[in-house]
C-alpha positions as CSV (number, residue, x, y, z in Angstrom):
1,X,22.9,-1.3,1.9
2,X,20.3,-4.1,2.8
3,X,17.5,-4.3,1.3
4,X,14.3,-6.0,3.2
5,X,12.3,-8.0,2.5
6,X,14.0,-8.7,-0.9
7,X,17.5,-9.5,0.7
8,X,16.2,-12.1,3.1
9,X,14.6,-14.5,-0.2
10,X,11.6,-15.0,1.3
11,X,9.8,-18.0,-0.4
12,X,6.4,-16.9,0.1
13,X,5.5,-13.8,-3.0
14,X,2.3,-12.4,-0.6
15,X,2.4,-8.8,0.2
16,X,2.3,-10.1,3.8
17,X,6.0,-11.8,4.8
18,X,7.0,-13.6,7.8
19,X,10.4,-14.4,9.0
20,X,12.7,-16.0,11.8
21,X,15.9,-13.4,12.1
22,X,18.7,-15.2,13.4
23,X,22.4,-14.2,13.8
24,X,25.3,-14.9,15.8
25,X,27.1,-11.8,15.4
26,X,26.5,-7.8,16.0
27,X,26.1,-5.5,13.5
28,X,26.5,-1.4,13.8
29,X,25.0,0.9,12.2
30,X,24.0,-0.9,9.1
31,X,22.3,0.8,6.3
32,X,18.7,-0.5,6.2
33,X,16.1,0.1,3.1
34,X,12.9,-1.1,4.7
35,X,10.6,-1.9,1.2
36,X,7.7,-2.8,3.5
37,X,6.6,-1.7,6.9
38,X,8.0,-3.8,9.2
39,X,7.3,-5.2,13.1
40,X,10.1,-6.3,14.7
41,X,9.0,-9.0,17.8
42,X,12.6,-9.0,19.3
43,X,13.0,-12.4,21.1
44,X,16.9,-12.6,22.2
45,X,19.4,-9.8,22.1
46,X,18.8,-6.0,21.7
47,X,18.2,-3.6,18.7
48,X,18.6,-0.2,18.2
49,X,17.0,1.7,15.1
50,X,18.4,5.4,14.3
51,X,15.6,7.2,12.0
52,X,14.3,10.2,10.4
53,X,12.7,11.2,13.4
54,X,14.5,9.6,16.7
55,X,16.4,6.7,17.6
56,X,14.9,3.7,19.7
57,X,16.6,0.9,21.6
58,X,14.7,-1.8,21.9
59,X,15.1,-4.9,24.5
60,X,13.7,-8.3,24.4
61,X,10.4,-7.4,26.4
62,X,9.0,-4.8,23.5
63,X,9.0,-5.0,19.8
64,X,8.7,-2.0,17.3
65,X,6.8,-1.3,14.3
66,X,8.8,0.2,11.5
67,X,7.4,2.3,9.3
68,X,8.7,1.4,5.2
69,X,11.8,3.7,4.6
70,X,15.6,4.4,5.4
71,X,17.0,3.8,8.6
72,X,20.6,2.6,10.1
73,X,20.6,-0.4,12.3
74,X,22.4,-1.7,15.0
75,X,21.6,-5.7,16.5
76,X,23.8,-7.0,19.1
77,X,23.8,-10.9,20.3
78,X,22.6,-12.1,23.6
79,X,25.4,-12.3,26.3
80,X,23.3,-15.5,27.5
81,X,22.7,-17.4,24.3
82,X,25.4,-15.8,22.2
83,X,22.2,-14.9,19.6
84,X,19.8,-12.5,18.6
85,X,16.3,-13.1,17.0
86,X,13.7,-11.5,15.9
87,X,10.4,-12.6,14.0
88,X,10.0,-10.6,11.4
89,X,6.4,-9.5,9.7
90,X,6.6,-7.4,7.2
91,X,3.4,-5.3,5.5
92,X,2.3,-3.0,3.1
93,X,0.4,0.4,3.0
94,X,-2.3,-1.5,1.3
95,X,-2.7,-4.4,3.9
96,X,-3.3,-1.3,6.7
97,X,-5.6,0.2,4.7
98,X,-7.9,-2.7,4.6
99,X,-8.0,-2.8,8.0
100,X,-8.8,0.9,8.2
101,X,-11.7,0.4,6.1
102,X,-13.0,-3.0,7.2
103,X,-13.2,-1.6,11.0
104,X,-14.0,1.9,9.6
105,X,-11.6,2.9,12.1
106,X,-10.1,6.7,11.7
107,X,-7.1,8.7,13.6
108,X,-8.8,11.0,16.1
109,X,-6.6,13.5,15.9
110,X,-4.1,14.2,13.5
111,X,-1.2,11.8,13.0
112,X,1.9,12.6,14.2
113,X,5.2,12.6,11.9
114,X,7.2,9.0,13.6
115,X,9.4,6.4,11.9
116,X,8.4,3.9,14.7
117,X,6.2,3.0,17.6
118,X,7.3,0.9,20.2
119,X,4.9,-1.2,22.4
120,X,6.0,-3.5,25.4
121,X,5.2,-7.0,25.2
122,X,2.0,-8.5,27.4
123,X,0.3,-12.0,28.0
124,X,-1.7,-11.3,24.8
125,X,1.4,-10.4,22.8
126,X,3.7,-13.0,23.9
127,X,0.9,-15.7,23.3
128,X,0.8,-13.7,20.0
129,X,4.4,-14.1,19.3
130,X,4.6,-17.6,20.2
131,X,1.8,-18.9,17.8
132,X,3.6,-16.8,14.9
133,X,7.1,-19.4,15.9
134,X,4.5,-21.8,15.0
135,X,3.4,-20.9,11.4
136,X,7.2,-22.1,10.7
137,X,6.4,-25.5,11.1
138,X,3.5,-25.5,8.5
139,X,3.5,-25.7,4.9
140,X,3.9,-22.5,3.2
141,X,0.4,-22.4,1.6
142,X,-1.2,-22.6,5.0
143,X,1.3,-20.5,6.5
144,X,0.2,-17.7,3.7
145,X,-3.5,-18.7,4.6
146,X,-3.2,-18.0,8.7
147,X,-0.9,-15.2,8.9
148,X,-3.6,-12.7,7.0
149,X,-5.7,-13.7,9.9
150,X,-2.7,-12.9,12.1
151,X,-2.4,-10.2,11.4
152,X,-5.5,-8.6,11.3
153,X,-5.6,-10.3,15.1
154,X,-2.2,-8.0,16.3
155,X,-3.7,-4.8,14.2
156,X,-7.1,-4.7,15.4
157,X,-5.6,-5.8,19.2
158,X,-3.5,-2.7,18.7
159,X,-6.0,-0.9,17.9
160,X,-8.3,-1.3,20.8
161,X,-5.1,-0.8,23.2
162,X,-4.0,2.6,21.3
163,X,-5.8,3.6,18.8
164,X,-5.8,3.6,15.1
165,X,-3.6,6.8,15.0
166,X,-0.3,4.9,14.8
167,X,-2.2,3.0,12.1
168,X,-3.2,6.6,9.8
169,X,0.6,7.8,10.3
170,X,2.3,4.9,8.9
171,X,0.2,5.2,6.5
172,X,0.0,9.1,6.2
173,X,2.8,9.2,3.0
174,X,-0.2,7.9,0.8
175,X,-1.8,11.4,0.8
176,X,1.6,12.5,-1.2
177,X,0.5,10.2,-3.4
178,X,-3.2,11.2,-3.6
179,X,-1.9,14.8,-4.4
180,X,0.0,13.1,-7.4
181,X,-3.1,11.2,-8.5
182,X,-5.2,13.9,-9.5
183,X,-1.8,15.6,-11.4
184,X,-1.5,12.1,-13.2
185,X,-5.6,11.5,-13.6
186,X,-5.6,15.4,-15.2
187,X,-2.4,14.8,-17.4
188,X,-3.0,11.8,-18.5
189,X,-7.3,11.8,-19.0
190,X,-7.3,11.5,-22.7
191,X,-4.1,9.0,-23.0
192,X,-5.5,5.7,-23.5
193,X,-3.5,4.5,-20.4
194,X,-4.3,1.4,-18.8
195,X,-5.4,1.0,-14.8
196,X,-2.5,-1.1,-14.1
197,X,-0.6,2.1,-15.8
198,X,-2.3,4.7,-14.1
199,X,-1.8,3.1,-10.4
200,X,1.9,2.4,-11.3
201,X,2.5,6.4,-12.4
202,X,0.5,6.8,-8.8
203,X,2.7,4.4,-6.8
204,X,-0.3,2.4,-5.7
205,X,-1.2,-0.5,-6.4
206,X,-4.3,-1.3,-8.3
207,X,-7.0,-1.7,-5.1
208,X,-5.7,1.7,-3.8
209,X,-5.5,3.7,-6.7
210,X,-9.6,2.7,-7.2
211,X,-10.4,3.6,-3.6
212,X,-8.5,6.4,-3.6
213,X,-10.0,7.5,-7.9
214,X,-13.8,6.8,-6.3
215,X,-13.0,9.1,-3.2
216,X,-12.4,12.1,-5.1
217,X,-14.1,11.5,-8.5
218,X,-16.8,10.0,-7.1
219,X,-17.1,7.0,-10.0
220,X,-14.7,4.2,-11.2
221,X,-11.6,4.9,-12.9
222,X,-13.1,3.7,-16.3
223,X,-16.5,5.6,-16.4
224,X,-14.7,8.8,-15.7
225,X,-12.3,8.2,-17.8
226,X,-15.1,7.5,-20.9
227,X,-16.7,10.7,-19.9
228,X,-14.0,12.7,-20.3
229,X,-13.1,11.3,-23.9
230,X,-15.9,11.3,-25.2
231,X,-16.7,15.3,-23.9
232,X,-13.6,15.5,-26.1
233,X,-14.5,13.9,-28.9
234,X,-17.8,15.9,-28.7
235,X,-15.7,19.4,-28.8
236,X,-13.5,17.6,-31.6
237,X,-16.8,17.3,-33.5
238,X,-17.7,20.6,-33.0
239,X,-14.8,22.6,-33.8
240,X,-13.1,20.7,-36.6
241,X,-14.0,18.5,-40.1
242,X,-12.9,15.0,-38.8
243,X,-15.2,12.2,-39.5
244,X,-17.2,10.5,-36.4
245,X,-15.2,7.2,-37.4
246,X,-11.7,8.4,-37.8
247,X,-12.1,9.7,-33.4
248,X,-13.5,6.5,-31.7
249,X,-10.0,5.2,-30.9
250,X,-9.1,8.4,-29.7
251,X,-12.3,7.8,-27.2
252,X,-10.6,4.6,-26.0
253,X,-13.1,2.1,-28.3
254,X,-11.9,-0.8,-29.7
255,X,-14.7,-0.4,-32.5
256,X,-16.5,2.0,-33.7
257,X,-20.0,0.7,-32.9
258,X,-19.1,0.5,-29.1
259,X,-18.1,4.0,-29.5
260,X,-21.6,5.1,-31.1
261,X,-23.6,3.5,-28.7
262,X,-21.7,5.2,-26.0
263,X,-21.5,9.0,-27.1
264,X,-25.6,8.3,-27.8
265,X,-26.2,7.1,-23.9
266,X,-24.0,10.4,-23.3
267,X,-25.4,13.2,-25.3
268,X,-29.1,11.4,-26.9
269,X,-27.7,11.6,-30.2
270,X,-25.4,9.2,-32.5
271,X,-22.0,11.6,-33.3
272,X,-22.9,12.2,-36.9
273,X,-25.8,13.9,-35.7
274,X,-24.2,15.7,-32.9
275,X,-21.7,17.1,-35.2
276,X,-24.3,18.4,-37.9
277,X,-26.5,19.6,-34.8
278,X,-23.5,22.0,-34.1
């Protein structure tokens, strides 16, 4: 099985990838592990991508966008050149999301279930195309630089020519992964886990798992978290003999005057007094 981006060694570490595809042979049927979401501007030769959903043949005058997953692959050479090529951009469910939110833009209706979308090349897209040949020729920092402009420029042109829907279904797998955030968030709410922890159990990355925490909590991560430690603490104080001092860490305080200073803000009193108040 190939594995891409990771197979191809790309230099560049960005979430956002670009690469030349070259070969001079066909390949059938090949077992493909897409890591990233994936367009595929085909330039010589022909593809054909056999999904979850369908299977799409695709010529030199369209290019598909491939949603991150399994697929089989087939690519066959040119008769003309003897080659086939492809520029490959690859993405995550993070980069569309930012573009979703910057443009406030939202499926109208809801997203169908598709491992691909296929769109036919223009005069916007070819120009497109072309000035993507010619990040190749630049130093990798300013290629890095550029192609986040890039490609915000093909998304948002998409976009206006279809619609964010095929945007919100590519994307659509992340409410799995909301449903598992509250599971993890509930489980896990008086485990002195980290963010970085938290988003990883999630399968987000950091950004996302904040966005998606502040959606349905309606605060950060962190000040939710501190609430709900230290309403435990307070029932800790209440219902059993343990000293104010010997809880803090449990609360998620590194010292014990931080840990004062916060249960006071919550409930107007310092713990010792909350505990002999109840």
């Amino acid at each position: 099985m190939t594995v891409l981006p990771q197979d191809l060694n790309i230099i560049d570490a960005n979430p956002l990838q670009i690469y030349n595809y070259k070969r001079r042979t066909d390949i059938e049927k090949t077992k493909i592990n897409l890591s990233k979401n994936t367009i595929s501007f085909l330039r010589t030769g022909t593809k054909e991508v056999i999904g979850d959903d369908k299977t799409v043949q695709i010529e030199n005058n369209r290019f598909v966008i491939m949603k991150a997953g399994n697929c089989l692959m087939t690519e066959r050479v040119s008769d003309s050149n003897k080659e086939y090529r492809s520029i490959l951009l690859f993405f995550t469910d993070e980069d569309i999301l930012q573009i979703l939110e910057k443009y406030q833009e939202a499926a109208i209706s809801k997203p169908s279930q598709k491992s691909f979308y296929i769109f036919d090349y223009d005069d916007f897209i070819e120009n497109f195309v072309s000035s993507l040949e010619h990040l190749f020729t630049l130093p990798l920092s300013m290629r890095s630089m550029i192609l986040q402009n890039k490609f915000e420029e093909i998304m948002l042109y998409l976009i206006h020519q279809h619609g964010a829907d095929f945007l919100n279904s590519i994307v659509q797998n992340v409410d799995d992964k909301v449903s598992r955030l509250k599971n993890i968030v509930d489980n896990n709410k008086y485990n002195k886990l980290n963010l970085e922890e938290l988003a990883f159990l999630s399968s987000m990355s950091i950004s996302t798992f904040k966005r998606e925490f502040k959606k349905r909590y309606d605060m950060t991560p962190m000040k939710w978290f501190s609430e709900q430690r230290l309403s435990h603490i307070a029932m800790l104080l209440k219902t059993n003999k343990n000293r104010p001092i010997e809880l803090y860490e449990d609360a998620g305080y590194e010292n014990f005057s931080n840990f004062v200073q916060a249960f006071k803000k919550k409930f107007g009193m310092t713990p010792k007094q909350y505990q002999l108040n109840n």
